[in-house]
C-alpha positions as CSV (number, residue, x, y, z in Angstrom):
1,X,-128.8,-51.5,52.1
2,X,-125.7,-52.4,50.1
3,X,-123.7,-49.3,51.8
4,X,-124.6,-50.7,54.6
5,X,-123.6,-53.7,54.3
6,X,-119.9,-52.7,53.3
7,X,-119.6,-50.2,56.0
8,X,-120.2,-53.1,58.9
9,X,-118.2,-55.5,56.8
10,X,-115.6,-52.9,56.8
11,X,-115.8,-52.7,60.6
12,X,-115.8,-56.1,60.8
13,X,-112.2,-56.2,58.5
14,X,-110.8,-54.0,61.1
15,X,-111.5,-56.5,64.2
16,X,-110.2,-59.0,61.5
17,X,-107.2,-56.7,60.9
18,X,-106.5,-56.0,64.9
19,X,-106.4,-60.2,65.3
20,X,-104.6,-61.3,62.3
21,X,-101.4,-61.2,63.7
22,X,-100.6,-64.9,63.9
23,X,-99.8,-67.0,67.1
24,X,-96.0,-67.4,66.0
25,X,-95.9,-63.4,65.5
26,X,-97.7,-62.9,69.3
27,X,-95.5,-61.8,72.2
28,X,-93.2,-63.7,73.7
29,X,-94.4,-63.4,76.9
30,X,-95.9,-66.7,78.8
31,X,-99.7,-66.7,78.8
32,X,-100.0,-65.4,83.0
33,X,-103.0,-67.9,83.3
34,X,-101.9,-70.8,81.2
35,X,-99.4,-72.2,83.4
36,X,-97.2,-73.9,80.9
37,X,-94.0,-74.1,79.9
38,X,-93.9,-72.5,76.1
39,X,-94.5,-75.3,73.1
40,X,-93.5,-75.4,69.8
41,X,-95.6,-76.1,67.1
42,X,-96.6,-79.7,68.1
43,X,-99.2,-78.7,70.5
44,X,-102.8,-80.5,70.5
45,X,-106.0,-78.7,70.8
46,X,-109.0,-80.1,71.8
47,X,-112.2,-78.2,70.5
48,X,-116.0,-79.2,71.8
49,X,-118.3,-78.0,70.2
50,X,-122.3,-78.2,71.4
51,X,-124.5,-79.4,68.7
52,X,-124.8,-80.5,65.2
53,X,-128.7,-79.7,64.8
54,X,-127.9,-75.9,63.6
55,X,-125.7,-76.3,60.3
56,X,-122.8,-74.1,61.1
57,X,-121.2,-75.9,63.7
58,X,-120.3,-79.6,61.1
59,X,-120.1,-76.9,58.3
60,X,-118.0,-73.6,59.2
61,X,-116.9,-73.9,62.7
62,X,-114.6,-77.2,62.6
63,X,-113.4,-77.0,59.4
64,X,-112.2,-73.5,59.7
65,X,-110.8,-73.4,63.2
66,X,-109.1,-77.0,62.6
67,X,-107.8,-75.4,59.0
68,X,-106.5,-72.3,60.9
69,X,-104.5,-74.4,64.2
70,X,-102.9,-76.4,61.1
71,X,-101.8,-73.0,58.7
72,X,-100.0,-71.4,62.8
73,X,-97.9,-74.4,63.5
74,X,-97.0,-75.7,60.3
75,X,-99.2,-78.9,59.5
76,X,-97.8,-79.8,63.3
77,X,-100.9,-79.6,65.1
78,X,-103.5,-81.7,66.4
79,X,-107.1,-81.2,66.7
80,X,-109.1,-83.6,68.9
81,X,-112.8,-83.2,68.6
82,X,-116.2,-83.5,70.3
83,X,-119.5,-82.8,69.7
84,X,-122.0,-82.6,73.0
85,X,-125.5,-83.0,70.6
86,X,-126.9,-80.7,72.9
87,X,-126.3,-82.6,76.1
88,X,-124.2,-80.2,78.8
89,X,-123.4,-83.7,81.0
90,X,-121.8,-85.0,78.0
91,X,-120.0,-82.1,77.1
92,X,-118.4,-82.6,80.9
93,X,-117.2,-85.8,80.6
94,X,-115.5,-84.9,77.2
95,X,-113.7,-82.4,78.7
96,X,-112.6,-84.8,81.3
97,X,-111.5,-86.7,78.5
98,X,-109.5,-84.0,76.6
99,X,-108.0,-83.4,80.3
100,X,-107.0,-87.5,80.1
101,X,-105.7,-86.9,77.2
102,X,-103.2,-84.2,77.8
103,X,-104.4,-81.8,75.3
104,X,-102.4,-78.6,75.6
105,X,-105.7,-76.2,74.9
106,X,-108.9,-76.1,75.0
107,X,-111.6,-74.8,72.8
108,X,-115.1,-74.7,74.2
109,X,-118.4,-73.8,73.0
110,X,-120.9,-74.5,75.9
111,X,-124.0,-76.0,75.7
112,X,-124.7,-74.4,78.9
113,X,-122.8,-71.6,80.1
114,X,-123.2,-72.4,84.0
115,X,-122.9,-76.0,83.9
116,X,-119.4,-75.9,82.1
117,X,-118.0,-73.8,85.0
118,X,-116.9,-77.0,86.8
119,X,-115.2,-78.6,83.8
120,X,-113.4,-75.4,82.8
121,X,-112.2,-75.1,86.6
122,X,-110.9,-78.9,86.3
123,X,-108.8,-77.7,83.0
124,X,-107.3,-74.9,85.0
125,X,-106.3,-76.5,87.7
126,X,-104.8,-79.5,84.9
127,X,-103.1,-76.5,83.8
128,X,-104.7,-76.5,80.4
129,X,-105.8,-72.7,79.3
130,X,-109.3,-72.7,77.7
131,X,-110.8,-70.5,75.2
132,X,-114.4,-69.7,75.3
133,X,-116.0,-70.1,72.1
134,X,-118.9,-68.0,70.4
135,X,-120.5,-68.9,74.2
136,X,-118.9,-67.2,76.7
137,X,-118.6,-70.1,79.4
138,X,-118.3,-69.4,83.3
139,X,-114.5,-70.9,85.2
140,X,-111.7,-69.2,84.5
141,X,-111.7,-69.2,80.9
142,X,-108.3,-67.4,79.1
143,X,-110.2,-66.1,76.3
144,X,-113.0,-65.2,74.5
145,X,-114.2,-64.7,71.2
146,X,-117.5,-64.1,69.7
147,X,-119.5,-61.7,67.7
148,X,-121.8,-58.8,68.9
149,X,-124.6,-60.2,70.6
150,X,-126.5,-57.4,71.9
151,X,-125.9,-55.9,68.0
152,X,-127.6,-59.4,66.4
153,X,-130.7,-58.6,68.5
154,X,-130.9,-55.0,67.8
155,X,-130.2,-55.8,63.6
156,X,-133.2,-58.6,64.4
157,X,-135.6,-56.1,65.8
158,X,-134.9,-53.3,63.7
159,X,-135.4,-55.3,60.7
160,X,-139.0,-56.9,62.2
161,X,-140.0,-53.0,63.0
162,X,-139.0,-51.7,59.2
163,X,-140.9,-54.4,57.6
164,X,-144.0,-54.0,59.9
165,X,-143.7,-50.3,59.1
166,X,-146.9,-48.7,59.8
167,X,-148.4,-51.6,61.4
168,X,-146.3,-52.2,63.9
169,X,-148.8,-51.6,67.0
170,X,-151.8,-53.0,64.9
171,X,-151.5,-56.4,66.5
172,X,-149.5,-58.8,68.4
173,X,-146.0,-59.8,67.7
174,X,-144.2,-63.6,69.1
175,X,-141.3,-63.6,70.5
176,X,-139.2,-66.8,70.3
177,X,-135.7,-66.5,72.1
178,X,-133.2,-68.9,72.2
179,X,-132.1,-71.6,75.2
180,X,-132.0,-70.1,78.7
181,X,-129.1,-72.2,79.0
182,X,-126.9,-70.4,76.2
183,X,-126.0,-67.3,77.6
184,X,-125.9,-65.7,74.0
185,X,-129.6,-66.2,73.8
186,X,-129.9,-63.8,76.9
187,X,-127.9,-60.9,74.6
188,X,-129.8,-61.7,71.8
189,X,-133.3,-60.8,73.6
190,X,-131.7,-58.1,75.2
191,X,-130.9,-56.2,71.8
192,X,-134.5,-57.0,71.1
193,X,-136.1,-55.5,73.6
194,X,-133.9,-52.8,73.3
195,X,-135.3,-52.2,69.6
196,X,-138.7,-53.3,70.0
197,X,-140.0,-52.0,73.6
198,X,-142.5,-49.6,73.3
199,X,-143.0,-50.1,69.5
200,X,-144.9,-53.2,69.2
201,X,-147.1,-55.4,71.6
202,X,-145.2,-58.4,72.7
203,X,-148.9,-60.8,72.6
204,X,-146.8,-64.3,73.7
205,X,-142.7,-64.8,74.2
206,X,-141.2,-67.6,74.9
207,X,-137.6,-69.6,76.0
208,X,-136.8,-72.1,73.6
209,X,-135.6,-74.9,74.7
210,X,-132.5,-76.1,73.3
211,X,-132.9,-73.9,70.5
212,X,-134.8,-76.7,68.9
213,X,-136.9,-76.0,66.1
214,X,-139.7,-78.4,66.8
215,X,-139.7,-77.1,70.3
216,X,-140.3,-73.5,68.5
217,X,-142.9,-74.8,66.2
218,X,-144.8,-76.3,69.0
219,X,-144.5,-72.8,71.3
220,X,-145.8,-70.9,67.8
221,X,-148.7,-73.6,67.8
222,X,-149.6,-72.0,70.9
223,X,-149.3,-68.9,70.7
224,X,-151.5,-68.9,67.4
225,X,-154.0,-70.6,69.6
226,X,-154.0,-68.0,72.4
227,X,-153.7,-65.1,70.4
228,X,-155.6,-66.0,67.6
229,X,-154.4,-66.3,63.7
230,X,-155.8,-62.9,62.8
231,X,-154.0,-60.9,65.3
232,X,-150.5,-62.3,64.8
233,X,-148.6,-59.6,62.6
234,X,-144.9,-60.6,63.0
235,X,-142.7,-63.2,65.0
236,X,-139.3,-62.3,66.5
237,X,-137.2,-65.8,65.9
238,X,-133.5,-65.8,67.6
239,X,-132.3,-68.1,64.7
240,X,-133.1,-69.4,61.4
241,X,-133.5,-72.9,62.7
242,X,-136.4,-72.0,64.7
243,X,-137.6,-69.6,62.6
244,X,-137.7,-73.0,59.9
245,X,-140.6,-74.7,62.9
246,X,-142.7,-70.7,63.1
247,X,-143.0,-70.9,59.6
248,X,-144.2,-74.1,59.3
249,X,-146.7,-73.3,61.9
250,X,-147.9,-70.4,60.9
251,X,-148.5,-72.4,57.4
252,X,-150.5,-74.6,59.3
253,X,-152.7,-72.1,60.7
254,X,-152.9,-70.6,57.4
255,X,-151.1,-66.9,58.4
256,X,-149.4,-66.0,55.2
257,X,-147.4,-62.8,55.0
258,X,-146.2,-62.2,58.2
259,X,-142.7,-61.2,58.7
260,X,-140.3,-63.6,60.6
261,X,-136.9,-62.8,61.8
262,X,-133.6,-65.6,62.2
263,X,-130.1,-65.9,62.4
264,X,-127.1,-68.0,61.1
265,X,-127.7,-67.3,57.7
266,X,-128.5,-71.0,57.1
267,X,-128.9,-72.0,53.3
268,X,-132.9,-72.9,54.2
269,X,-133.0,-69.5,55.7
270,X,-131.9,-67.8,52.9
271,X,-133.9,-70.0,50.7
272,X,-137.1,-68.5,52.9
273,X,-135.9,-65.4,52.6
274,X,-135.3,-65.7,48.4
275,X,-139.5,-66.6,48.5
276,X,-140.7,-64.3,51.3
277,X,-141.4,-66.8,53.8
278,X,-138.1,-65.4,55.9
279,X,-137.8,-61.7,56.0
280,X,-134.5,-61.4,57.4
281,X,-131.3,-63.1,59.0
282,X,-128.2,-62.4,60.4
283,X,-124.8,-62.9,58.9
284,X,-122.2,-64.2,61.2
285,X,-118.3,-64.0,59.6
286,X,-117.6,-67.4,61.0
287,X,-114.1,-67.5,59.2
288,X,-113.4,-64.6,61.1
289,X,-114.5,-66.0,64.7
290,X,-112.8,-69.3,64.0
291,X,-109.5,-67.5,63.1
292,X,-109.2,-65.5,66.7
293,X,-110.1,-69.0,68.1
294,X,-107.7,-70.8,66.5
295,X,-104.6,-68.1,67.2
296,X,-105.9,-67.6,70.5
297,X,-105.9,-71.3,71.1
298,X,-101.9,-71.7,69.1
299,X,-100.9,-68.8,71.7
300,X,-102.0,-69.9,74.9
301,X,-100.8,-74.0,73.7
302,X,-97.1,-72.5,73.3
303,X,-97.1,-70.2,76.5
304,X,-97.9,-66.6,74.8
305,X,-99.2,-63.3,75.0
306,X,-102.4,-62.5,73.4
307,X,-101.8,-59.1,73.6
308,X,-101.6,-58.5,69.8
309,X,-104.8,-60.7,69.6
310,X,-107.3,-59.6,71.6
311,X,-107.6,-56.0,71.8
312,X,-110.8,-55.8,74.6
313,X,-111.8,-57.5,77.8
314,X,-115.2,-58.8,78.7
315,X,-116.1,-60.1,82.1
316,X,-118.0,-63.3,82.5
317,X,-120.4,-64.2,86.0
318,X,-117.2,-65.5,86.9
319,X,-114.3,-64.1,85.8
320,X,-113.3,-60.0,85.1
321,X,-111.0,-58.9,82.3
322,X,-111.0,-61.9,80.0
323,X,-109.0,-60.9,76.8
324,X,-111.5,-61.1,74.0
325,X,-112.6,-60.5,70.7
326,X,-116.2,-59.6,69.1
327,X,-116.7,-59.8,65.7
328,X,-119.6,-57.4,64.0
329,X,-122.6,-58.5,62.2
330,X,-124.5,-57.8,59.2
331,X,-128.0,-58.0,58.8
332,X,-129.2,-60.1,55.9
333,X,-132.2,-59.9,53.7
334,X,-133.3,-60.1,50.0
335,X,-131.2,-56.9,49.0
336,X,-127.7,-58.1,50.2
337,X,-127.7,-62.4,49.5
338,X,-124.9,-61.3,46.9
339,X,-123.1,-59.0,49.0
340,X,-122.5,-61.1,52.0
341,X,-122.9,-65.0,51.9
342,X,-122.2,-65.0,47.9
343,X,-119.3,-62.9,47.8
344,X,-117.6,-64.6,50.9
345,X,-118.1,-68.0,49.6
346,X,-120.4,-69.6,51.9
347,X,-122.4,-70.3,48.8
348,X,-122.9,-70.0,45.1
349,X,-125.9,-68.6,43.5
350,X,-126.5,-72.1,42.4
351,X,-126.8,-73.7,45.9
352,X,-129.3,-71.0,47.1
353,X,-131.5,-70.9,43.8
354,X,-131.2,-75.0,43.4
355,X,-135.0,-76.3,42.1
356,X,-137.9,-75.0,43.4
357,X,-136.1,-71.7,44.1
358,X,-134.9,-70.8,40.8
359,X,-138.2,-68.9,40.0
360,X,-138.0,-66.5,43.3
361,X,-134.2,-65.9,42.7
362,X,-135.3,-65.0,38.9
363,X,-138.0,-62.6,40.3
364,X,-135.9,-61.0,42.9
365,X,-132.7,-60.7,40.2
366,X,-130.8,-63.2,42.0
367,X,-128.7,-64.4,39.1
């Protein structure tokens, strides 16, 4: 498990690698879409992202990416920031606001893919460039960075199938995707399916809307209830949020032992996963996804080429070629805590083994 941990981190150094060339160090060529005239470092950035329900966003994200903008333009620029708390109308109107505003960039993690299309178009034709965050957002985004989705629902399924071994086609398995509205989710299911069809029997699956764990809770609730407690053996969950609402269910019901699958590599999920209640998550380098953000972001502000940046091209519904990075993934269980959120820093041994976790971390050497 440990080798292969390194050998995805070491693929993941090398997208690192390929994007660390700074915004200042970028081509001198003006950005074709942006539409500007080239800046110096006193540009202003305006970053939405869409919630503040799943811990990363407040924790990693902002921090990082508004960290990063500062480091490429010499303490000279300015973040502006905006949370949409799940609500894509919102999230509209702030980028009408960031337009107002004059922001030189934008940074955009969509609540819902489609709905941001209109906004993003608005921005364009403003002649702001915009960089499509960890989402990839319809309009005529400039850029793109994310990781691997299709890769996070393969690692999820694989992982569900190796600890169901054996008993894989015993019983029923629950699958609990993300929000229809995140186009992320969609990737994420795919890689699922993609490891799971044909090995297990799907008994209920569901869309979960906004991603919201009590929303997953109450679709588990269910399908305990129309498959019955006894014929449940294991429960795909896109994230670790909603896997937090499966597992409480499945408490309730009194289902013990059943392996449950997340992603984020949340602190409670890797608390569950410390005592068993979690098998697995999925570890996301969000320093490195904020870094490409934040010099894709610098380059397109001061008129300039990402050509040293973003080494691939993805197309969106919308829009064919966007320059774009994708970050790999590794997948996280009780073997690798150390490897991979301890040795990057996200946090100590201490945080994960706090109180009532100290004996689970003791018993699986966690020390």
């Amino acid at each position: 498990m440990r080798r292969a941990a390194v050998a995805v981190a070491a693929g993941a150094m090398a997208v690192s690698l390929a994007a660390c060339g700074s915004a200042k160090e970028s081509g001198g060529d003006s950005a074709k879409s942006s539409g500007s005239e080239k800046k110096g470092d006193a540009i202003k950035v305006g970053l939405l992202l869409p919630e503040n329900q799943t811990a990363r966003y407040e924790k990693f994200d902002r921090p990082l990416i508004e960290k990063k903008v500062k480091e490429l333009t010499d303490n000279k620029g300015e973040i502006v920031y905006a949370n949409a708390k799940q609500d894509a109308t919102l999230q509209s109107q702030q980028v009408e606001t960031m337009i107002t505003n004059k922001v030189d960039v934008l940074v955009v993690d969509a609540v819902d893919a489609a709905a941001i299309k209109n906004s993003v178009q608005k921005a364009k034709d403003a002649g702001i460039p915009v960089v499509a965050y960890d989402r990839l957002a319809q309009g005529p985004i400039d850029a793109y960075t994310s990781f691997d989705n299709v890769s996070v629902g393969k690692a999820q399924g694989e992982a569900l199938l190796k600890a169901l071994g054996s008993k894989a086609k015993s019983g029923k398995i629950v699958m609990m995707n993300g929000s229809s509205t995140d186009p992320n989710a969609a990737q994420f299911k795919q890689g699922a399916h993609e490891a799971l069809d044909g090995k297990v029997n799907v008994g209920k699956e569901y869309d979960t809307k906004e991603w919201k764990p009590e929303n997953a809770n109450a679709n588990m609730e269910g399908a305990i209830s129309a498959l019955g407690k006894k014929n449940i053996i294991g429960v795909y969950s896109a994230n670790d949020g909603m896997a937090g609402g499966i597992i409480t269910a499945l408490k309730g019901a009194g289902i013990t032992g059943v392996p449950v699958t997340g992603q984020d590599a949340e602190l409670a999920g890797v608390q569950r996963i410390v005592t068993g209640e979690q098998y697995m998550s999925v570890y996301k380098s969000y320093p490195q996804e904020a870094t490409v953000a934040a010099e894709m972001a610098v380059a397109l502000a001061q008129g300039k080429s990402l050509d040293s940046i973003a080494k691939d091209k993805v197309d969106s519904p919308t829009t064919k070629g966007v320059p774009s990075v994708l970050v790999p993934v590794i997948s996280l269980t009780k073997d690798n805590i150390t490897d991979t959120v301890v040795k990057d820093g996200f946090y100590t041994v201490a945080d994960i083994c706090a109180g009532q976790y100290k004996a689970a971390c003791d018993k699986i050497g966690l020390k």
